[in-house]
N, CA and C atoms as a LAMMPS dump frame, in Angstrom:
ITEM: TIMESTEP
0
ITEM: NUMBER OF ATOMS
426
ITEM: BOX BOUNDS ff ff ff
-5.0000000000000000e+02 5.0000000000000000e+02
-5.0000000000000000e+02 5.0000000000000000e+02
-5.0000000000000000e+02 5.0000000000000000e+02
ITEM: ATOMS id mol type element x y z
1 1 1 N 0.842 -1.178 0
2 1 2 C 0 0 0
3 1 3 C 0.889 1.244 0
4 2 1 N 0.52 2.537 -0.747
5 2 2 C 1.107 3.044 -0.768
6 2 3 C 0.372 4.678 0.184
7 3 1 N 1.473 5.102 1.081
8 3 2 C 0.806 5.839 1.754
9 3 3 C 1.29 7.465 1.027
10 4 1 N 0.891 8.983 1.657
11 4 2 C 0.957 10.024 1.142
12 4 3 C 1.248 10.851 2.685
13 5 1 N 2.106 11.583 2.811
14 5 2 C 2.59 12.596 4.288
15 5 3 C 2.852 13.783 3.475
16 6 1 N 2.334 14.967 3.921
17 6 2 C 2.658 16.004 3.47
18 6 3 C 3.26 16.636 5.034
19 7 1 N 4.461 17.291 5.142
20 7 2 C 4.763 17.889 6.156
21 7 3 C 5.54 19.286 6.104
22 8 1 N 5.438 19.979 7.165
23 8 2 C 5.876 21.559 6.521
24 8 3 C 5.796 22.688 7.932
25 9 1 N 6.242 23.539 7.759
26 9 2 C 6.692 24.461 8.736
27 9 3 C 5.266 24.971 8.727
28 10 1 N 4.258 25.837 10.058
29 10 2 C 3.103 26.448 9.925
30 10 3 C 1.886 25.214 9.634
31 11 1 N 1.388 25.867 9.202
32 11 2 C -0.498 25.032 8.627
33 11 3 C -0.024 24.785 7.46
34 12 1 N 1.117 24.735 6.864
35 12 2 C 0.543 24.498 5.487
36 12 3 C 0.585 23.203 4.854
37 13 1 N 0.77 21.857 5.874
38 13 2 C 0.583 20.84 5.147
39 13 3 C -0.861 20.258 5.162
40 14 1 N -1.551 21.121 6.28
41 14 2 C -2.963 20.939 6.322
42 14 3 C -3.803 21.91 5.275
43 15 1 N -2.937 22.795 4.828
44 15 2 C -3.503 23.75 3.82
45 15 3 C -3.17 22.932 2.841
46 16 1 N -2.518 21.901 2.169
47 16 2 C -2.825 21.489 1.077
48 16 3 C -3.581 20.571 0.943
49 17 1 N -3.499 19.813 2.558
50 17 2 C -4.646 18.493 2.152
51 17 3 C -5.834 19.465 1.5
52 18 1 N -5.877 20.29 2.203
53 18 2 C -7.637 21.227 2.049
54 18 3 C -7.793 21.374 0.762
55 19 1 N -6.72 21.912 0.044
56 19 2 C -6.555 22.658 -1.528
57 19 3 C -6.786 20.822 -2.506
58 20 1 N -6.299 19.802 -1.702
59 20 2 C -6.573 18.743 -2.73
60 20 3 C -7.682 17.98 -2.75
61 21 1 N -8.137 17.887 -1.546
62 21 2 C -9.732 17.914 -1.06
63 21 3 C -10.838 18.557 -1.801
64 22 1 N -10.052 19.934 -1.766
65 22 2 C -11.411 20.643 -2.701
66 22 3 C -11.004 20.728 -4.151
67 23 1 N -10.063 20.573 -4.879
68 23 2 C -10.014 19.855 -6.23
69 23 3 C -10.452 18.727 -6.383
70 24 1 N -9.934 17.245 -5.726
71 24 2 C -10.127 16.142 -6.418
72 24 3 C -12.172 15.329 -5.615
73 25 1 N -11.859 16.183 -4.636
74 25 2 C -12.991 15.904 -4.073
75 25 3 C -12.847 14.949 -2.649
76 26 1 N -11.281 14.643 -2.901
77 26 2 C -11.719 13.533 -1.721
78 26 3 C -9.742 14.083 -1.261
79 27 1 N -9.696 13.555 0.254
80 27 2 C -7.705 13.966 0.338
81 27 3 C -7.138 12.739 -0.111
82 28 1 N -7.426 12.119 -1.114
83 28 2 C -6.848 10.941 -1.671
84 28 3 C -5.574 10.219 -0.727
85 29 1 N -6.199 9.95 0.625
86 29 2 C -5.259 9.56 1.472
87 29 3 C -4.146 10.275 2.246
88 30 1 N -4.179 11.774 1.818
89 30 2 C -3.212 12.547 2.152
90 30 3 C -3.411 12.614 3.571
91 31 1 N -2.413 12.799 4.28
92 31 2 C -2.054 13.118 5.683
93 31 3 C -0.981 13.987 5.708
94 32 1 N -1.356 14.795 6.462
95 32 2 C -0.625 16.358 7.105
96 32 3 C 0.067 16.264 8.43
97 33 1 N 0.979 16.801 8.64
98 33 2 C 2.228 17.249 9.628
99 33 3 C 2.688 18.611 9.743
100 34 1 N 1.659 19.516 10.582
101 34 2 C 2.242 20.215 10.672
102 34 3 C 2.744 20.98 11.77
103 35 1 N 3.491 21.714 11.715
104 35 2 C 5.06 22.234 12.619
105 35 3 C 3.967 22.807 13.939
106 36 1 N 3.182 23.402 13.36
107 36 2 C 2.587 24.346 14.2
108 36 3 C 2.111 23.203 15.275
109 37 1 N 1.513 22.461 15.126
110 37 2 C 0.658 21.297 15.924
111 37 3 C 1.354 20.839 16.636
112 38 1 N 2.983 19.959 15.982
113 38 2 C 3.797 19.397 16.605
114 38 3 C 5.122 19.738 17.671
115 39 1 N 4.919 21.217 17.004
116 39 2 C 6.073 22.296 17.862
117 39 3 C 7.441 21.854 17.39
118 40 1 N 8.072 20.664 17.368
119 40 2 C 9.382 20.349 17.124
120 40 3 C 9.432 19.318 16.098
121 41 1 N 9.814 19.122 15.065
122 41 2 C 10.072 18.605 13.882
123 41 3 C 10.483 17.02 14.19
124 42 1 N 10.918 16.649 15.094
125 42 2 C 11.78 15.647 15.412
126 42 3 C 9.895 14.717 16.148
127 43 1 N 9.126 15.434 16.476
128 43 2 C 8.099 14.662 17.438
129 43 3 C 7.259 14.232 15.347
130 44 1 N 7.603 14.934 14.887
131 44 2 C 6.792 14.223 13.436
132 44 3 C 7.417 13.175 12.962
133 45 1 N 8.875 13.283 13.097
134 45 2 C 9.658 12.056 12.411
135 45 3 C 9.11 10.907 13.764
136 46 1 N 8.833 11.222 14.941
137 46 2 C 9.057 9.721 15.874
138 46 3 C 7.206 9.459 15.085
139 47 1 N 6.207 10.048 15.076
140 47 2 C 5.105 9.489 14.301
141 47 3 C 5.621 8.844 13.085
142 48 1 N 5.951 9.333 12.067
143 48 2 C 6.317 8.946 10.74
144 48 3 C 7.161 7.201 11.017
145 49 1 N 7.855 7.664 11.935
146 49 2 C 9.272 6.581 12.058
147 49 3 C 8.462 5.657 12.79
148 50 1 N 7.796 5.247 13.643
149 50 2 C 6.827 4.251 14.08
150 50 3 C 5.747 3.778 13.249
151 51 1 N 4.594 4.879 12.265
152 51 2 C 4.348 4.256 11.689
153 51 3 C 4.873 3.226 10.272
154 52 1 N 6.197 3.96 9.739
155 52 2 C 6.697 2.62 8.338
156 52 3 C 7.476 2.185 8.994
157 53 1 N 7.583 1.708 10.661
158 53 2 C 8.585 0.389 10.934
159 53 3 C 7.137 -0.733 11.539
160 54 1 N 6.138 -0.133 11.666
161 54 2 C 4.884 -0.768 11.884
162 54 3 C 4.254 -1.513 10.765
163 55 1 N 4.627 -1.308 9.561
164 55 2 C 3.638 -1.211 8.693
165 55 3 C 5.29 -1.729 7.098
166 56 1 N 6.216 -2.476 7.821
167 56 2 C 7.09 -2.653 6.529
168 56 3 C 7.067 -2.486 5.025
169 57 1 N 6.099 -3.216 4.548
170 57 2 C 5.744 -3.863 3.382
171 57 3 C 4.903 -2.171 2.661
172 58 1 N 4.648 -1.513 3.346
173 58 2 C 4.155 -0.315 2.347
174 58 3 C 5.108 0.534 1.922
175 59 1 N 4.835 1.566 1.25
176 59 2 C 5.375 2.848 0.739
177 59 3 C 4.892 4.051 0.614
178 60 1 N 5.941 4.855 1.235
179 60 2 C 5.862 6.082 2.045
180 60 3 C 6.409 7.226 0.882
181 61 1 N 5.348 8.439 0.597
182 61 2 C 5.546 9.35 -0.355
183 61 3 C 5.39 10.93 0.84
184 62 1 N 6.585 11.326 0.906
185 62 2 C 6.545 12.333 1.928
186 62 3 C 6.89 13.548 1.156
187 63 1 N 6.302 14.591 1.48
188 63 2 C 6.432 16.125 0.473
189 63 3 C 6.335 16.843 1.619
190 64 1 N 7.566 17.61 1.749
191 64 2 C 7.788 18.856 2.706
192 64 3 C 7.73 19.975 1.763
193 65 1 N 7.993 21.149 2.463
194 65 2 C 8.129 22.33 2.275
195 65 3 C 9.365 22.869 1.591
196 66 1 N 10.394 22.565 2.24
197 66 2 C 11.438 23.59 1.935
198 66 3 C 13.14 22.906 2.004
199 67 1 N 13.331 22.442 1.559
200 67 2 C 14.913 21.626 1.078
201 67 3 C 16.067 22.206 2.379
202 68 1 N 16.246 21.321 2.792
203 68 2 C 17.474 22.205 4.37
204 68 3 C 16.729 22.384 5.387
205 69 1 N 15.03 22.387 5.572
206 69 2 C 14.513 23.302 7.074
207 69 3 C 14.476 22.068 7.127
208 70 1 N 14.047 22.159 8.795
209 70 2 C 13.791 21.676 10.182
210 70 3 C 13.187 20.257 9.934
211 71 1 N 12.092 20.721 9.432
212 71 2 C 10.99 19.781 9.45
213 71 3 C 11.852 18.51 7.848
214 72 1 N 12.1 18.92 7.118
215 72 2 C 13.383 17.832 6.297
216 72 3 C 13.754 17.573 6.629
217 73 1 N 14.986 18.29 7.072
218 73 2 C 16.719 17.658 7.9
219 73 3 C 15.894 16.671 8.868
220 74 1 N 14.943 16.332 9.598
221 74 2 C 14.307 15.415 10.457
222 74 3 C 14.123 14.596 9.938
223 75 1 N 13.147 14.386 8.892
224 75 2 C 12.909 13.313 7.993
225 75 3 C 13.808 12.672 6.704
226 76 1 N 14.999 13.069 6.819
227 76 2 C 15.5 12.737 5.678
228 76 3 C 16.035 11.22 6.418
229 77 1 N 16.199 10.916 7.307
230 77 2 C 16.52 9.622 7.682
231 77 3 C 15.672 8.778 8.125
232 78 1 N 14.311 8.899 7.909
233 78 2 C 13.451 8.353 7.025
234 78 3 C 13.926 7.649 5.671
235 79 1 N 14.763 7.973 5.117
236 79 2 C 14.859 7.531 3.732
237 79 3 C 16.101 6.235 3.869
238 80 1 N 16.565 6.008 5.147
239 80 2 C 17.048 5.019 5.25
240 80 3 C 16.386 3.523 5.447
241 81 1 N 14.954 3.802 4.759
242 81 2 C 14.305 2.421 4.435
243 81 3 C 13.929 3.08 2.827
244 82 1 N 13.851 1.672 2.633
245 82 2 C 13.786 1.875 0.639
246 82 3 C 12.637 2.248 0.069
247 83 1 N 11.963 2.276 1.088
248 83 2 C 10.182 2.56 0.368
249 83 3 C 9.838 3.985 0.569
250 84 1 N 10.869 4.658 1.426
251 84 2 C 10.405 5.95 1.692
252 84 3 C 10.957 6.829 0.726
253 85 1 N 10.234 7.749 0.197
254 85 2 C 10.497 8.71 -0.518
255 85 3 C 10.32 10.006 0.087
256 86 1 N 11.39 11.204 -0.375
257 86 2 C 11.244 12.05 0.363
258 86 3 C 11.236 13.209 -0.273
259 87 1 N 10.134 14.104 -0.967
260 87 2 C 10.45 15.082 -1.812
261 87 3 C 10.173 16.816 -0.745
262 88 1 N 11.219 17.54 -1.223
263 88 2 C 10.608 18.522 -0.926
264 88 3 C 10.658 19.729 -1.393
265 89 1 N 10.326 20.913 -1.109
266 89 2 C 9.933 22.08 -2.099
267 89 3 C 8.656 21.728 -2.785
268 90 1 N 7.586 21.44 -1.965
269 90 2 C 6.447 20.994 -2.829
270 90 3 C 5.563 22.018 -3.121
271 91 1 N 4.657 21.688 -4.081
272 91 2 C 3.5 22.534 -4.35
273 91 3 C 2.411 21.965 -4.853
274 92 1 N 1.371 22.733 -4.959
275 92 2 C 0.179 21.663 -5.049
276 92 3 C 0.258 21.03 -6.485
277 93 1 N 0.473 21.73 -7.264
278 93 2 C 0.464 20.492 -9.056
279 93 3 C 1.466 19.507 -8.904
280 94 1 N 2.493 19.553 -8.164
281 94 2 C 3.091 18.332 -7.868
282 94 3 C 2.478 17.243 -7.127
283 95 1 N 1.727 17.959 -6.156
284 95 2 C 1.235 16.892 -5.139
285 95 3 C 0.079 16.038 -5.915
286 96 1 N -0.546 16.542 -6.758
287 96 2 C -1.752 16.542 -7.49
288 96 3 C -1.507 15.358 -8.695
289 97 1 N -0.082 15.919 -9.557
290 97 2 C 0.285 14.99 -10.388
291 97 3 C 0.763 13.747 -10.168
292 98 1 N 1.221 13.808 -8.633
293 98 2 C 2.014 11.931 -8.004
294 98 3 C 0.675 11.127 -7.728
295 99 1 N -0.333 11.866 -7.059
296 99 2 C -1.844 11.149 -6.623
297 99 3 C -2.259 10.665 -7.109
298 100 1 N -2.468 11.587 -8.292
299 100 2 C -3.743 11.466 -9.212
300 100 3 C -2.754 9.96 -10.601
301 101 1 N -1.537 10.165 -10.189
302 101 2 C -1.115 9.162 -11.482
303 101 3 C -0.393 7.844 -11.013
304 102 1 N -0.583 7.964 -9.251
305 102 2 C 0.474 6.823 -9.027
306 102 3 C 0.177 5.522 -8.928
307 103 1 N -0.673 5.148 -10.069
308 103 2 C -0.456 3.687 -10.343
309 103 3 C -0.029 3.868 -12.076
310 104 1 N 0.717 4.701 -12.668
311 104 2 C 0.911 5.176 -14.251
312 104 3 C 2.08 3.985 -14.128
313 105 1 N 3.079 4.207 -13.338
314 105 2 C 4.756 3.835 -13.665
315 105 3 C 5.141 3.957 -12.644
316 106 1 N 6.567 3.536 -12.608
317 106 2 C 7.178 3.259 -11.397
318 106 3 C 7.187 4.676 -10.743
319 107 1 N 6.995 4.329 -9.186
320 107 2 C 7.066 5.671 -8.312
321 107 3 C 7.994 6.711 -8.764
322 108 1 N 9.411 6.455 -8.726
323 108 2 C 10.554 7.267 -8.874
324 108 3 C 10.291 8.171 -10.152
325 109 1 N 9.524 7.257 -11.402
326 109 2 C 9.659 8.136 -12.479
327 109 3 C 8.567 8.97 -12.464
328 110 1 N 7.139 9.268 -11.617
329 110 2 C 6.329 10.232 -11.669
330 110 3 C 7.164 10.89 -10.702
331 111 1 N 7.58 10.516 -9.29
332 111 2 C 8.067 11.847 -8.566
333 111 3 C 8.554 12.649 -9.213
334 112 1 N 10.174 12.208 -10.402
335 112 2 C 10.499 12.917 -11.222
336 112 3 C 10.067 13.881 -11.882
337 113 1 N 9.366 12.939 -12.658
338 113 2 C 8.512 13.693 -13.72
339 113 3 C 7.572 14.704 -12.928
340 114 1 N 6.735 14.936 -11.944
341 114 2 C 6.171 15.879 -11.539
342 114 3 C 7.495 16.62 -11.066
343 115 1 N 8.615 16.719 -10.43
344 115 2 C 9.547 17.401 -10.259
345 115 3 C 9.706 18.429 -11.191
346 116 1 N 9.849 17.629 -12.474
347 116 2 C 10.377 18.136 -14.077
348 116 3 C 8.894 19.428 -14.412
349 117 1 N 8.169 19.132 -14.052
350 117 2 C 6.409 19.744 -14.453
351 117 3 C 6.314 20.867 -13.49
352 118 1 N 6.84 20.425 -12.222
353 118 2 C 6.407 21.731 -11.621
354 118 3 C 7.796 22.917 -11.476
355 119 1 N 9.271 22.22 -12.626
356 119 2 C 9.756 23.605 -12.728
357 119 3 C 9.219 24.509 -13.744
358 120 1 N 9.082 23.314 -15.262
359 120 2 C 8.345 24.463 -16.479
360 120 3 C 7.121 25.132 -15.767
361 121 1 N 6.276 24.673 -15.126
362 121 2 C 5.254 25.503 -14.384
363 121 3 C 5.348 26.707 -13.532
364 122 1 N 6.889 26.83 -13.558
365 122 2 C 7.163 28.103 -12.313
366 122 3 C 7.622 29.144 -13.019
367 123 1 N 7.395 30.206 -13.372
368 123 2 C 7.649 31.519 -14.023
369 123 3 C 6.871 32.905 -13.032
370 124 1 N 7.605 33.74 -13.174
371 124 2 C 7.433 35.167 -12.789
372 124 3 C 6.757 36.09 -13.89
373 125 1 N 5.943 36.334 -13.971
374 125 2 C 5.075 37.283 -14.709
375 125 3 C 4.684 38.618 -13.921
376 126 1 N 5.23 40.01 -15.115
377 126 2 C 5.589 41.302 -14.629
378 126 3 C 4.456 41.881 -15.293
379 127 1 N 4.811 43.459 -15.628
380 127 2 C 3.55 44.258 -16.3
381 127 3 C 4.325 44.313 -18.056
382 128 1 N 6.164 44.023 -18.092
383 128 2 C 6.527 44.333 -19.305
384 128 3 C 6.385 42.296 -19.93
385 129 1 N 6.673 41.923 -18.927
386 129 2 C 6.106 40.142 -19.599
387 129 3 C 5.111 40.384 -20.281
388 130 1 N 3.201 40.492 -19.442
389 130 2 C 2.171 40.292 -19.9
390 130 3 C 1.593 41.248 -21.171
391 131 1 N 2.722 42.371 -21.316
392 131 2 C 2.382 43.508 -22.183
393 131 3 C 3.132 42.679 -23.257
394 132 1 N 4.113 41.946 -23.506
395 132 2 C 4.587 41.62 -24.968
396 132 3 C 3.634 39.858 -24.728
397 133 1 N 3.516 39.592 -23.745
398 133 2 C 2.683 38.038 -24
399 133 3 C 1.36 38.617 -25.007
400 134 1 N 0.734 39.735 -24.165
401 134 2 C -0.24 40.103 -25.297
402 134 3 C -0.145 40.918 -26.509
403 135 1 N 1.064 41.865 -26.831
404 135 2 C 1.362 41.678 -28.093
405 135 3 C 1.261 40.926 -29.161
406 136 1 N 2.028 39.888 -28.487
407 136 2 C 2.465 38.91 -29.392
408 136 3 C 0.819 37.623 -29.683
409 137 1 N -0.313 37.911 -28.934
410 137 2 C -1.363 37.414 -28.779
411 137 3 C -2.328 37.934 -30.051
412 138 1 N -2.147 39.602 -29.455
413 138 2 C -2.73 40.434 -30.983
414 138 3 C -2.078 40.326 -32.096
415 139 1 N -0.849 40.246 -32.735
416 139 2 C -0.256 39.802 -33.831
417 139 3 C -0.598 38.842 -34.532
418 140 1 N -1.274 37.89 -33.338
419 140 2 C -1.339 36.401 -34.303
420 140 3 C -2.852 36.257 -34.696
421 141 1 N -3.82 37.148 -33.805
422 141 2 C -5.255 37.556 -34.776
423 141 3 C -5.127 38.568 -36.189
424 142 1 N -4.015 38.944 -36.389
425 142 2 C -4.116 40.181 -37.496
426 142 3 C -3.603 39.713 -38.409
């Protein structure tokens, strides 16, 4: 079985179950960890770390927040069992694209691949961007 942990500094791993809840309709198994609740990062890894030494035979898809904080550096030794995966810098089209596809292909290659999806997905848009995006919008009606 394959399980889903979202964990993160503040509310916000409970802010995404919410955000995937109210897209897909249901938290497609997602479970939240967050900092605020637990106070110290290390009391989420002893949950996490009891439940996949309880539970061997499954696999563990964990999405933090932010690459180096607190709440990572805790869980990254977690990943000293083979089923655990540990991504972080997440956002919701990532979280969305591993869920919604993870019976497509092997785990490793959607984590990837949503990895790969949610950098082309990340851009900064200004007032001189959206002024030549729509330029170049009106040009192609004329």
């Amino acid at each position: 079985m394959r399980k889903y942990y979202i964990a993160s500094h503040g509310k916000l791993a409970s802010g995404m179950v919410s955000a995937v809840e109210m897209i897909t309709g249901s938290s497609k198994g997602l479970v939240s960890y967050d900092l605020s609740e637990y106070k110290l990062p290390d009391a989420i890894y002893d949950v996490m770390y009891k439940e996949i030494n309880e539970n061997p035979n499954d696999e563990y898809i964990i999405f933090t927040d932010l690459l180096g904080g607190s709440v990572h550096n805790s869980l990254l030794c977690l990943c000293n069992n083979k089923d655990v995966y540990l991504i972080s810098g997440m956002n919701l089209g990532m979280i969305l694209e591993v869920i919604l596809n993870d019976n497509c292909c092997d785990i490793s290659e959607l984590i990837d691949k949503s990895i790969q999806s949610s950098a082309k997905n990340t851009f900064m848009l200004n007032h001189e961007r959206v002024k030549g995006m729509s330029e170049g919008i009106k040009e192609g009606f004329e």
